[in-house]
C-alpha positions in Angstrom: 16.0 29.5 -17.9 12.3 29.1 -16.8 9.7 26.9 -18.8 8.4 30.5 -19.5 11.2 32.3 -20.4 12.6 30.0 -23.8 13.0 31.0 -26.7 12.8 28.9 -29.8 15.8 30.1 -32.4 14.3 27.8 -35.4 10.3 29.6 -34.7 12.2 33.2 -34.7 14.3 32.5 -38.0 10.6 31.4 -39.3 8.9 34.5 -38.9 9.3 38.1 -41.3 10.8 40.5 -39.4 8.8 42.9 -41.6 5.8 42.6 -39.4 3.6 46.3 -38.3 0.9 44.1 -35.7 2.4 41.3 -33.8 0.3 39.1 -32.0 1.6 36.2 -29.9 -0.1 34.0 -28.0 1.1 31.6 -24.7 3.9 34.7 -24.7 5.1 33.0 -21.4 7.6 35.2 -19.8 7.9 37.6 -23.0 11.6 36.3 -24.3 10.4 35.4 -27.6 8.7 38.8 -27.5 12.0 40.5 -26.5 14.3 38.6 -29.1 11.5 39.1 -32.3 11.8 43.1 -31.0 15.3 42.9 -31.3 14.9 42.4 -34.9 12.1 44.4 -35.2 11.6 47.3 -33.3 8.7 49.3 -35.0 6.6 46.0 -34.4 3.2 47.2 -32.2 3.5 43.4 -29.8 0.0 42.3 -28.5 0.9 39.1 -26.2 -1.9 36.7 -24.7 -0.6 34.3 -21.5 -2.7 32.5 -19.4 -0.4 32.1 -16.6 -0.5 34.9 -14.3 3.2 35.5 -13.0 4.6 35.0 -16.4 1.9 37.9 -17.7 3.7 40.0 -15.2 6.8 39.8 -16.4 5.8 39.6 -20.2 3.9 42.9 -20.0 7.1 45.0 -19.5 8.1 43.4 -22.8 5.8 44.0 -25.4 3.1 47.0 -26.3 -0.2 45.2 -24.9 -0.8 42.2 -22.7 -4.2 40.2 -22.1 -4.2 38.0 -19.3 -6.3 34.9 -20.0 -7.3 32.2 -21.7 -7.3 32.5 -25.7 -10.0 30.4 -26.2 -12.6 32.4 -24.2 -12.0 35.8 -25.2 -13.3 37.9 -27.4 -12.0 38.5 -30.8 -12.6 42.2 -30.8 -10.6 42.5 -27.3 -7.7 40.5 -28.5 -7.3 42.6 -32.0 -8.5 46.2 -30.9 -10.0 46.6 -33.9 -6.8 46.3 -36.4 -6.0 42.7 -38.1 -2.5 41.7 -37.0 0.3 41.1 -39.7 2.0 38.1 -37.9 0.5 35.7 -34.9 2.9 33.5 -33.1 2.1 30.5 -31.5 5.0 28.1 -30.0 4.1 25.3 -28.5 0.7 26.7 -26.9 -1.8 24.7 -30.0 -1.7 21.3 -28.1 -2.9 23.0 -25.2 -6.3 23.8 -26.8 -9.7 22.3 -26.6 -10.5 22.9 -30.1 -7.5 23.5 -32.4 -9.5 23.7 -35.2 -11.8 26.6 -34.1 -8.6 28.9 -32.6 -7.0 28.6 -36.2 -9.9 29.8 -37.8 -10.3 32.6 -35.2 -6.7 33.7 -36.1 -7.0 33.4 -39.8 -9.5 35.7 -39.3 -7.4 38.2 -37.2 -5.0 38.2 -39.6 -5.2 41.1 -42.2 -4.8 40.0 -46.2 -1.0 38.2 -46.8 -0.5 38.3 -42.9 1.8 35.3 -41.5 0.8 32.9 -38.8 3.6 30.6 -37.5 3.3 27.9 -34.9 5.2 24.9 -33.5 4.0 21.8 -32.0 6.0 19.1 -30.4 5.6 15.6 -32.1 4.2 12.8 -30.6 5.8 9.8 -33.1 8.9 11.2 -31.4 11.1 7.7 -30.8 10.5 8.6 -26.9 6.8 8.3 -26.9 7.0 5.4 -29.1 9.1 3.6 -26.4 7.0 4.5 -23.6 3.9 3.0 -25.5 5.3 -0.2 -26.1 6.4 -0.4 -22.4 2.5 0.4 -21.4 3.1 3.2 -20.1 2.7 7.5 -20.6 5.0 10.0 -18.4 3.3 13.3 -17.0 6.4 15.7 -16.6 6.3 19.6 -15.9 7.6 21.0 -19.5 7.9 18.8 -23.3 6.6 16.1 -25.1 5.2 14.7 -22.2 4.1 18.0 -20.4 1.0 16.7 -18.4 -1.1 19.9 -19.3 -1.4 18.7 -23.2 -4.8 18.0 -24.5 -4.1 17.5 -28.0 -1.0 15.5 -29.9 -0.2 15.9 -33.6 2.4 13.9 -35.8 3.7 15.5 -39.0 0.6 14.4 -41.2 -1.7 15.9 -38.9 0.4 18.9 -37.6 0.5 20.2 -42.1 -3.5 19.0 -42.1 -4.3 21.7 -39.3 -4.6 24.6 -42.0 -7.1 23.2 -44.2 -9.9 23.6 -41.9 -9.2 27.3 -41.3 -8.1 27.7 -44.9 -4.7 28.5 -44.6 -1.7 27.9 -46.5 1.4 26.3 -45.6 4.3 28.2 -47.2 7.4 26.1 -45.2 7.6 23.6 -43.0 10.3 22.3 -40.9 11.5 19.4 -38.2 13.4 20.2 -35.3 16.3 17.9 -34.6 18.4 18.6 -31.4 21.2 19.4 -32.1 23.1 16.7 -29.8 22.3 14.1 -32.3 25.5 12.8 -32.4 26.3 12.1 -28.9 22.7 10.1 -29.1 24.3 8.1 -32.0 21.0 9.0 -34.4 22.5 11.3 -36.7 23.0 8.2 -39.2 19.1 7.9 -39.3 18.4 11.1 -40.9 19.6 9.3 -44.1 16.9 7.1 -44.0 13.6 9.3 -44.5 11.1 8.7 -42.3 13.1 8.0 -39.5 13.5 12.0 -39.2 9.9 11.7 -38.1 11.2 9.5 -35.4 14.1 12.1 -34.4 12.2 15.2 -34.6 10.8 16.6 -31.4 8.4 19.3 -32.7 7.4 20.6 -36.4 7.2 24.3 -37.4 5.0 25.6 -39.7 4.7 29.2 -41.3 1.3 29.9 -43.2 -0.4 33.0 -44.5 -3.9 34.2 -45.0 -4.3 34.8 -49.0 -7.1 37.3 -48.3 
């Protein structure tokens, strides 16, 4: 499987499968598309992906596909008129100039009790920690250390990025890999914040209260 073709399990058991108008944005490849259509089928999909040969693929999955960068388009274009019920975003925020400014655009594309849900990988992850103290930063292709990130959140500031757009956070959740064991972590979850220092990205589900 492609860096554009996941799909996150914990991001799709997030999201109401009740949606009408599903926006997604970074759609990569279109699997999360496919696998929330599975579930849903009567869902209008709108998709917006950046990467060109990924767009290809992901417009034979959902309804309507801009190709393009987020932050530059126009509001209008991206909603055709009609608020969406759900946006999706998995890992495609720390990617962003200005976080702060696409949240607000998408509260505002969201009609009244709509969902947004998005995940972000965490950068107090024991990993980056490590590499810090050794003086050093990796640039790799895909994950935490994915050299295309502008923007890193920890759990504090990952459940602070709705209160500028004036959302509200109805759930939140870590995500621990499941091959904890073998790592010989799994005893740390008992011990609170060290769950910070285990989880490699938060999830967060928030609506717009009109």
């Amino acid at each position: 499987m492609t860096y554009f073709g996941n799909v996150n399990p914990d991001l799709l058991e997030l999201v109401p499968l009740t949606a009408r108008r599903v926006l997604e944005l970074g759609c990569g490849e279109g699997a999360f598309a496919a696998a929330y259509r599975s579930r849903n089928p009567k869902a209008h999909y709108s998709a917006v992906e950046l990467h060109g040969a990924s767009a290809e693929q992901a417009a034979t999955r959902v309804d309507r596909l801009l190709c393009g960068d987020f932050e530059t388009m126009d509001d209008a274009d991206v909603t055709g008129g009609t608020p969406f019920d759900l946006i999706v975003m998995g890992d495609v925020l720390e990617h962003m100039s200005d976080p702060d400014r696409v949240l607000t655009r998408l509260r505002d594309l969201l009609a009244d009790d709509g969902h947004l849900a998005i995940s972000v990988p965490n950068v107090a992850h024991w990993t980056a920690l490590f590499h810090l103290i050794n003086g050093h930063w990796p640039a790799q292709d895909s994950g935490l250390f994915d050299r295309t990130h502008l923007r890193f959140f920890t759990r504090e500031s990952a459940l602070a990025l709705a209160a500028p757009s004036r959302l509200k956070v109805e759930r939140w959740l870590r995500y621990m890999p499941p091959n904890l064991s073998k790592l010989g972590l799994a005893n740390l979850l008992t011990l609170g914040l060290a769950r910070d220092l285990i989880a490699t990205q938060y999830l967060i589900a928030s609506t717009h209260k009109g």
